[in-house]
N, C-alpha and C positions, 0 to 999 in steps of 0.2 A: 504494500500500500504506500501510494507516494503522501508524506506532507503537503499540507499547503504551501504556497509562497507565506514567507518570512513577511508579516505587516500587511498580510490582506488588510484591505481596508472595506468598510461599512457598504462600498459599492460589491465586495464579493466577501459574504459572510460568509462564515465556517462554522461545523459542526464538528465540535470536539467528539472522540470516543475515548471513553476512561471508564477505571475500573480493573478486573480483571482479566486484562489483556495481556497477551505478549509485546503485541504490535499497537499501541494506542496510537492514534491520528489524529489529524485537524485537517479537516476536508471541503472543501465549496462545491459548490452546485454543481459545475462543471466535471469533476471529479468523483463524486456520485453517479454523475449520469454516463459515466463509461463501464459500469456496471452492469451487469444483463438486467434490461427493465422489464417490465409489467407496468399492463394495464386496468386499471379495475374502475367502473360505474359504479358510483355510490350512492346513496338516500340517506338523510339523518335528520334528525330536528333539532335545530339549533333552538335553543334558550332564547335569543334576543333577536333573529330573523327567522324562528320560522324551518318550515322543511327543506333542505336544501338537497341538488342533483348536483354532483360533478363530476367529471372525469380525470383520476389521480395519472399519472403514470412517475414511474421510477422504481430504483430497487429495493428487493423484499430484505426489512430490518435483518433478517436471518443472513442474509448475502453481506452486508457490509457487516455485522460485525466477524462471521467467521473469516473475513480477507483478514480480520483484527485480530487473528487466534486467539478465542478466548480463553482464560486456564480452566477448562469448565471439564471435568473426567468423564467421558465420552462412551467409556468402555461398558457402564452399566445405565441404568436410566433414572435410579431413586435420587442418585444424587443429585441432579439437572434438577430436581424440582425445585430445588432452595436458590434457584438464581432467579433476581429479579433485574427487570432492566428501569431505569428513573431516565424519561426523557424531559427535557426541560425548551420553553422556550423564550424569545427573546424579553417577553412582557412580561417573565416569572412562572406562567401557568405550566403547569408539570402534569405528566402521566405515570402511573404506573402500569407495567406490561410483565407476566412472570414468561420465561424465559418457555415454558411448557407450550405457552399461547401458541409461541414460533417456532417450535420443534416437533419435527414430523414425525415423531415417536409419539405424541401427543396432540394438543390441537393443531399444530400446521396449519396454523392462519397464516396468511401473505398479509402481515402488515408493511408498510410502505414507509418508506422516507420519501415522498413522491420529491421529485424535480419540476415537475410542470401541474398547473390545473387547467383543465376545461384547453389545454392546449396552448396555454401561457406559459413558458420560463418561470421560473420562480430563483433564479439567481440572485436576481437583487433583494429579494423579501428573504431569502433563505430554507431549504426543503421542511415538508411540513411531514409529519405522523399522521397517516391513515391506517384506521383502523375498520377498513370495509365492512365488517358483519354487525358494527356497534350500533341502537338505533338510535342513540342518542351522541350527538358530537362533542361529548365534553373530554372526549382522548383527542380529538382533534388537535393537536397543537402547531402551530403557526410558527414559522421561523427559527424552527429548531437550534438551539446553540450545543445542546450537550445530552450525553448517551451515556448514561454510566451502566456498567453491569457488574454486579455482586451479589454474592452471598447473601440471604437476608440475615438480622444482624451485624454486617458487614458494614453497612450504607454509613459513610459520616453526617453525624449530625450538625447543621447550621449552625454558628454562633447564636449564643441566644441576645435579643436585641433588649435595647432597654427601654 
């Protein structure tokens, strides 16, 4: 997995991967989408507009983080269950995703780090989390910045504010 350019700047955001990886990265859109993509039609009800239709494409979260090798023991299946993945995005809104969702030993959803909607780039806004089968779009996150995956119990906890 190549890096990003050193000082992307806000015109080509990056989405860090961290956690337990071999290979953590910081990636732009550009660099996502050299990945085998998919396409999925979606339906959701959004909270504040409503039902919405789109058309996601880009690659399935399962594809970019194994380019990441994650340290995740492969060899049996119980253990896979205790990884969770924390996506976040740029406005703060966060997902949780258990790693089971996207492994085809298990649910084998095709969630997305989609590149484009309805057939727009998404370079400049940064790739979003689709979660196709959800009927409510509150995993939707927008402008992804960061993809951590661990262990549960693992996850660092935030500073506490004052």
């Amino acid at each position: 997995m190549t890096p990003a350019r050193p000082g992307a700047t806000s015109a080509s955001p990056t989405v860090r991967l961290l956690g337990h990886l071999d290979e953590p990265a910081e990636l732009t859109v550009e660099q996502l989408r050299a990945l085998p993509a998919h396409r999925v039609e979606v339906s959701f009800d959004c909270r504040t507009e409503g039902e919405q239709h789109h058309g996601y494409e880009g690659p399935a979260l399962l594809d970019v983080l194994l380019a990441a090798r994650p340290r995740i023991d492969f060899s049996g299946r119980k253990q896979r269950l205790r990884f969770l993945l924390d996506v976040l995005g740029a406005d703060g809104h966060r997902a949780v995703v258990s790693w089971a969702e996207i492994d085809p030993d298990f649910g084998g959803r095709r969630i997305l780090l989609a590149t484009s909607m309805d057939g727009t780039p998404l370079d400049a806004a940064g790739p979003q989390l689709v979660v196709p089968d959800d009927h409510c779009g509150a995993r939707y996150v927008s402008a992804v910045t960061a993809v951590w995956l661990g262990p549960l119990g693992d996850r660092p906890e935030p500073a506490p504010t004052s």
